[in-house]
C-alpha positions as CSV (number, residue, x, y, z in Angstrom):
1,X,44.9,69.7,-2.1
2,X,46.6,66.3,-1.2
3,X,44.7,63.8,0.9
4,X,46.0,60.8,2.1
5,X,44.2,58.1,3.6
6,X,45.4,54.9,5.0
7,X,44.4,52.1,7.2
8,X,45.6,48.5,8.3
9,X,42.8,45.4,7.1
10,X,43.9,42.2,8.2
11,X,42.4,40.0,5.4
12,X,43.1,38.8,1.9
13,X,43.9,41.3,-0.5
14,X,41.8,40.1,-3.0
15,X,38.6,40.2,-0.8
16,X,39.4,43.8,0.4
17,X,39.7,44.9,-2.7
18,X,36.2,44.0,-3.8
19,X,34.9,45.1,-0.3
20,X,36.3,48.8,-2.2
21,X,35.7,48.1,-5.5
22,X,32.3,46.4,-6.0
23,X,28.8,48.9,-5.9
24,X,27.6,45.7,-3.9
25,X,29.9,45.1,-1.3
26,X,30.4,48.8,-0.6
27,X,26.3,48.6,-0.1
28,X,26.4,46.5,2.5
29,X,29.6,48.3,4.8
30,X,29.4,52.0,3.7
31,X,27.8,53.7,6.5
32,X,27.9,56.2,9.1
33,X,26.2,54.5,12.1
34,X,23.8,51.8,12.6
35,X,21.0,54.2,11.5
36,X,22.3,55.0,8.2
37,X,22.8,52.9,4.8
38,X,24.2,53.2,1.3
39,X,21.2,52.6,-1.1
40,X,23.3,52.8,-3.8
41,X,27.0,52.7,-5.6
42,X,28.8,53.3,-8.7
43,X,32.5,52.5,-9.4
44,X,34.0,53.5,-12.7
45,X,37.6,52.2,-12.2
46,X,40.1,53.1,-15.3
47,X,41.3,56.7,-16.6
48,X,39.3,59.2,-15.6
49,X,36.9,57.4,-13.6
50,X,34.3,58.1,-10.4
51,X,33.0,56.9,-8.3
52,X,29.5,58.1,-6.8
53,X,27.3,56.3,-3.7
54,X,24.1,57.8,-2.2
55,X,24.0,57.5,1.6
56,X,20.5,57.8,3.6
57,X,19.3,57.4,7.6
58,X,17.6,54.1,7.7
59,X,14.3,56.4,8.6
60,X,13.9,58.5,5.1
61,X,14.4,61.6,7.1
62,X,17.4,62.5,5.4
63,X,19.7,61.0,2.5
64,X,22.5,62.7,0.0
65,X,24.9,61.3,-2.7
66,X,28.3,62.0,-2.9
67,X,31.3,62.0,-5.2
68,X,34.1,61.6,-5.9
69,X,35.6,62.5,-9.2
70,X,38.8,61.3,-9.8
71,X,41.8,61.3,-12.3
72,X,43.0,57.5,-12.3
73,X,46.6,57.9,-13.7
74,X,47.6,54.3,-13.3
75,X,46.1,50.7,-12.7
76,X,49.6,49.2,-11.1
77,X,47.8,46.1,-10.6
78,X,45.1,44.2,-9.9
79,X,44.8,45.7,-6.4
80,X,46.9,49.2,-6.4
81,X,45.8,52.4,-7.6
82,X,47.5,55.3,-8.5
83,X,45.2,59.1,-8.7
């Protein structure tokens, strides 16, 4: 299966790309409401890499990590990916 995903950021590349890139910065946007938080974040970015973030409600009533495992086939540049 294929997925594509795109979107439109209006700000520098370089600081969108660490907003992806960095366990820290995906800490503090990753989330999917108000009630909910990343407590954690892992980015492995080269050949063969993952990448692997536990989400939880703000609460403790309920949490769960996900992945994704991925097959990095190129690094094009500093800011382009290829998998």
């Amino acid at each position: 299966m294929r997925i594509t995903v795109k979107t439109r950021i209006v700000s520098p590349v370089a600081l969108v790309w660490l907003a992806y890139t960095t366990p820290e910065d995906i800490k503090k946007w990753n989330s999917a409401s108000d009630d909910w938080h990343t407590t954690s974040s892992f980015v492995e970015l080269r050949v063969g890499g993952r990448f692997c973030s536990r989400m939880e409600a703000k609460d403790g009533s309920f949490g769960f990590n996900y992945f994704i495992l991925f097959r990095l086939e190129e690094k094009v540049s500093s800011h382009f990916l290829v998998f």
